[in-house]
C-alpha positions as CSV (number, residue, x, y, z in Angstrom):
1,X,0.0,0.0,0.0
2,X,1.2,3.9,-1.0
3,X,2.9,5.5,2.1
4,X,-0.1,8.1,1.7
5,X,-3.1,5.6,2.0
6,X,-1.1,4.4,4.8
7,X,-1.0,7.4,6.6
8,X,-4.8,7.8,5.9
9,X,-6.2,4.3,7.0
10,X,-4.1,4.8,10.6
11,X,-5.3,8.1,11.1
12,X,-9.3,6.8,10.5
13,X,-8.3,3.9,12.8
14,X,-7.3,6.1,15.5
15,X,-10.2,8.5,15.5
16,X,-13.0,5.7,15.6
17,X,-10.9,4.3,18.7
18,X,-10.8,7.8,19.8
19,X,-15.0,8.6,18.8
20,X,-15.7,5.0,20.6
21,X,-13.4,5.2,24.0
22,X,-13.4,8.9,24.3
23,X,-17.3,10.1,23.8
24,X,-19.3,6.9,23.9
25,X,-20.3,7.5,20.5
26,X,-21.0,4.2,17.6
27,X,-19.6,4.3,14.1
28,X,-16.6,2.5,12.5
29,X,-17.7,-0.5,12.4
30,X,-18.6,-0.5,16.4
31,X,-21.3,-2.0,17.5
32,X,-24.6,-0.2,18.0
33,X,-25.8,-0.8,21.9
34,X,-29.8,-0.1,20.8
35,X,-29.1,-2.7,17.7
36,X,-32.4,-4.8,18.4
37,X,-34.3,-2.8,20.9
38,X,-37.3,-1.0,21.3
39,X,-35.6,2.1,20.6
40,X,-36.1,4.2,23.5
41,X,-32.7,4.4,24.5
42,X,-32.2,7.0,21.5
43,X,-34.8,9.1,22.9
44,X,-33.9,12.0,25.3
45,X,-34.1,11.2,28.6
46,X,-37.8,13.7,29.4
47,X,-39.1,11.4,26.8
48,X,-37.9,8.0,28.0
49,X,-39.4,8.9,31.1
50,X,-42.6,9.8,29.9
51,X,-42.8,6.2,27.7
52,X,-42.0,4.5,30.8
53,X,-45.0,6.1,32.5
54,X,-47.2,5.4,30.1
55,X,-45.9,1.5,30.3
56,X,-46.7,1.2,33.7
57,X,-50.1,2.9,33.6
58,X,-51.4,0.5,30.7
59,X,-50.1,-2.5,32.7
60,X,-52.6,-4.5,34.2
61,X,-50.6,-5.4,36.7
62,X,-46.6,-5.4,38.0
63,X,-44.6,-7.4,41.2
64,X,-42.6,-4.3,43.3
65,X,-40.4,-5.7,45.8
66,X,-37.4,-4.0,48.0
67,X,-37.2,-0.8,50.0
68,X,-38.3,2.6,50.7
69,X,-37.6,5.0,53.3
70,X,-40.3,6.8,54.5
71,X,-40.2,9.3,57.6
72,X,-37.9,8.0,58.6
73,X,-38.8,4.3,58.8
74,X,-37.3,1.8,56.1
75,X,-40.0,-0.8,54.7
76,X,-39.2,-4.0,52.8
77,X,-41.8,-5.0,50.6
78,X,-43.0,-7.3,48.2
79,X,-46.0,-6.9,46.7
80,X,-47.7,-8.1,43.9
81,X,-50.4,-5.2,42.4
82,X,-53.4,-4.3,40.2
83,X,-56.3,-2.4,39.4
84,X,-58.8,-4.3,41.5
85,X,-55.8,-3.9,44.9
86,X,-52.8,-6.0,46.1
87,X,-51.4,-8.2,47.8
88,X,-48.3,-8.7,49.3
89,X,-45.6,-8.8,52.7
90,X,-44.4,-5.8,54.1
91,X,-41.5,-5.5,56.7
92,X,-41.0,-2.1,59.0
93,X,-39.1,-2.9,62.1
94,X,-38.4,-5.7,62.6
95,X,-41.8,-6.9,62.3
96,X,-43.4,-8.6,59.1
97,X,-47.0,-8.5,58.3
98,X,-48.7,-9.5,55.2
99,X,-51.1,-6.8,53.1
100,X,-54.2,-7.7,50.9
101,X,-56.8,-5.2,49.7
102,X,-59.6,-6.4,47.3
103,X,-61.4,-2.9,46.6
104,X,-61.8,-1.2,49.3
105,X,-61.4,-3.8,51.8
106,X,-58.1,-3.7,53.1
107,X,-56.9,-6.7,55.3
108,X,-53.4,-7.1,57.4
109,X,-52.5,-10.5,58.6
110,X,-49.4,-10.7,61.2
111,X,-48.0,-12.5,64.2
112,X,-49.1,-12.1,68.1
113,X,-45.8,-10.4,68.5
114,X,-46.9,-7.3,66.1
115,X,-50.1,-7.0,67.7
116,X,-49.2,-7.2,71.7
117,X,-48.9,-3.8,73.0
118,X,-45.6,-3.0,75.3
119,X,-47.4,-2.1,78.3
120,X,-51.1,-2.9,79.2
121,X,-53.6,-2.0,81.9
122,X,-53.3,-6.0,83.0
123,X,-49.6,-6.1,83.3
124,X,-50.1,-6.7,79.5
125,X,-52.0,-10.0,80.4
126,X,-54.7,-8.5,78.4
127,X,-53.2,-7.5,75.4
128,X,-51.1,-10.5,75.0
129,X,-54.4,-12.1,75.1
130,X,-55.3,-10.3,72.7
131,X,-52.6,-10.4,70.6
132,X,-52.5,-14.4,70.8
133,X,-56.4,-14.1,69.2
134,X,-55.1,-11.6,66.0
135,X,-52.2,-14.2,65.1
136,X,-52.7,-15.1,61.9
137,X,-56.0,-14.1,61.2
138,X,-56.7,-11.3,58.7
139,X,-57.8,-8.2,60.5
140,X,-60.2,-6.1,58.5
141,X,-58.8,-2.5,58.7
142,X,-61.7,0.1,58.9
143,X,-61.5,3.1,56.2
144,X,-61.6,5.5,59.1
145,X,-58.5,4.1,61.3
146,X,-55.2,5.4,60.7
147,X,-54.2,2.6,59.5
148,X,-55.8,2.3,56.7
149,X,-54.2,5.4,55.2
150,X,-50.7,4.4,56.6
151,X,-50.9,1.5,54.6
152,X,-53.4,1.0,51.7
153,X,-51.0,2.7,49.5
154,X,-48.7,0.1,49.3
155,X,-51.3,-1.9,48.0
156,X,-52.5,0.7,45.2
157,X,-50.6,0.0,41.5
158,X,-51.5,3.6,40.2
159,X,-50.7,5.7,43.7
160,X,-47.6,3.4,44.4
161,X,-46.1,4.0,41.0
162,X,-47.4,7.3,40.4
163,X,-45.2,8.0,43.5
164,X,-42.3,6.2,42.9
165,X,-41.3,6.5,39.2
166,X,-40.7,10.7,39.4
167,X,-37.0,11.7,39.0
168,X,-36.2,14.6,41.1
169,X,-34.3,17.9,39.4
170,X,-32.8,18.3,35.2
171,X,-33.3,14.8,33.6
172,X,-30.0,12.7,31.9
173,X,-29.1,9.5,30.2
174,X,-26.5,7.4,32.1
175,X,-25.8,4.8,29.4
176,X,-26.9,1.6,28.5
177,X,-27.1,-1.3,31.5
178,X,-28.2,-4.9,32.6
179,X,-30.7,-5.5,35.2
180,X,-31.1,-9.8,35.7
181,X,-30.4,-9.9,32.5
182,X,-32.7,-7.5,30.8
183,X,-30.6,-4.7,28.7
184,X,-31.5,-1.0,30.3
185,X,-31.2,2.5,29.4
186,X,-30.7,4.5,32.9
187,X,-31.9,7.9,33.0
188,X,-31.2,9.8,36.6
189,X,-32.5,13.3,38.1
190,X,-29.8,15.5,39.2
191,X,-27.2,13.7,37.8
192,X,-28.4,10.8,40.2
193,X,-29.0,12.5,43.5
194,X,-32.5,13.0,42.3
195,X,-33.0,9.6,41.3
196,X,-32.5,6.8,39.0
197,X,-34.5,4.6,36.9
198,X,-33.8,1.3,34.4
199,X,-35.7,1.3,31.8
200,X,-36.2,-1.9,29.5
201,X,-34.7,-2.2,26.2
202,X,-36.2,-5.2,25.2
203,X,-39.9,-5.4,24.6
204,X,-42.3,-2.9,26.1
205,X,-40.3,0.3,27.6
206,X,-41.1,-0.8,31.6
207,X,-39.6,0.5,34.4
208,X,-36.9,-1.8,35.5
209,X,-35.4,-0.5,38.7
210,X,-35.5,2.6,40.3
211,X,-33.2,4.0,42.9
212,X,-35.2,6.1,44.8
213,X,-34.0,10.2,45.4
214,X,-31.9,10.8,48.5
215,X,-31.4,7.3,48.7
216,X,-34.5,6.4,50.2
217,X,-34.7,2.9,48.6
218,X,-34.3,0.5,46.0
219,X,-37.1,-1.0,43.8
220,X,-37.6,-3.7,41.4
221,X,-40.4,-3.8,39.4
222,X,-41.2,-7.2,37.3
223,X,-44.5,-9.3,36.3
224,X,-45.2,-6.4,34.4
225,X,-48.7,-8.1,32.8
226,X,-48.7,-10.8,34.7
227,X,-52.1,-11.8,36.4
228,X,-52.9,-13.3,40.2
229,X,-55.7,-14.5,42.1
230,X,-56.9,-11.5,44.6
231,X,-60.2,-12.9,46.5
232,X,-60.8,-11.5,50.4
233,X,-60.3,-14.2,53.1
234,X,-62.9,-16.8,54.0
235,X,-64.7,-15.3,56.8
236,X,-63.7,-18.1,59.5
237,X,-59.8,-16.3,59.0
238,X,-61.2,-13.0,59.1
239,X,-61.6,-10.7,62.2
240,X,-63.4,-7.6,61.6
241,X,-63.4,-4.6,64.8
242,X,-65.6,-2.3,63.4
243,X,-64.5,0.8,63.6
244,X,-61.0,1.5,65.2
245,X,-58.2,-1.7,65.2
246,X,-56.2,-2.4,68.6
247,X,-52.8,-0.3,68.6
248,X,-50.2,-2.1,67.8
């Protein structure tokens, strides 16, 4: 080959190494990272936010499990959700109890120790008692006890992720990622500090994983579609108080 074409073919050689280490751009011959994806991960980051939305909303239904900080207190969940309610374990605590709403009826199932108050007017005779008589039994949860509020949200799909899947502050792409396997565009708030969320590549633009602002959690979301049984209890498992629960 001419010393000229030479000079030429090195000098193209070292920019694509250059365009492909230095700036995270394709070409030369590199390989594409959205070859054989939905395509989001071209869009700008407002609008792969907005798709992602959109995914979840249409979803009939999507499996959230992991944390969130909230007040102050960290909760562990795993819950399964849809338009009719949810259904699912929730840990705060130290203590586990298990969540199921079916419309507006919102049952929480847990062990003697989450109901039995510290101190009692019996020495706590009373309350452990009680307590003993709640174990594993689903306790109906008026609308009108603070409970209700406290924790029926974790069992609404469109309240939960309408929550949840806002970045926080000027939205960016953060390249191209794997979550279990699934190939991910990330697109944070704040450069990150506001947020972070997966989305998929592959399929239907769903939310992946979000890293919640001010690090108040991790989520995965998965079972996007996927349908479950969601019935109340039978009514020999169920206790029902009426109008205020026992604190706990």
């Amino acid at each position: 080959m001419p010393q000229g074409r030479t000079r030429r073919a090195v000098t193209v050689a070292a920019m694509c190494a250059l365009a492909v280490t230095g700036t995270g751009l394709t070409g030369c011959g590199s390989e594409d990272p959205d070859a054989g994806t939905n395509g989001v991960g071209k869009l700008s980051a407002a609008a792969i936010q907005a798709k992602a939305k959109q995914a979840a909303a249409k979803a009939p239904a999507v499996r959230l499990s992991g944390t969130v900080v909230s007040g102050g207190t960290t909760y562990t969940l795993d819950m399964r959700l849809k338009s009719g309610g949810g259904t699912g374990s929730v840990t705060s605590k130290g203590a586990g109890f298990h969540l199921l709403r079916v419309g507006e009826h919102l049952f929480l199932k847990a062990d003697a120790e989450f109901w039995a108050h510290e101190e009692g007017k019996d020495g706590g005779k009373a309350d452990t008692a009680a307590a003993d008589k709640l174990e594993g039994m689903y306790v109906k949860v008026p609308t009108g006890d603070p409970a209700y509020k406290r924790f029926s949200g974790f069992t609404d799909k469109n309240v939960l992720l309408d929550g949840l899947l806002g970045l926080h502050g000027a939205l960016a792409k953060d390249g191209h990622h794997e979550q279990s396997g699934v190939r991910t565009i990330r697109i944070t708030g704040d450069k990150g500090s506001g947020g972070t969320l997966d989305v998929s590549l592959q399929g239907t633009p769903y939310p992946v994983v979000l890293g919640r602002a001010g690090n108040a959690g991790t989520l995965r979301l998965s079972d996007w579609g996927k349908d479950f049984p969601l019935a109340e209890p039978p009514e020999k498992d169920t206790v029902d108080y009426g109008q205020q629960l026992p604190s706990s």
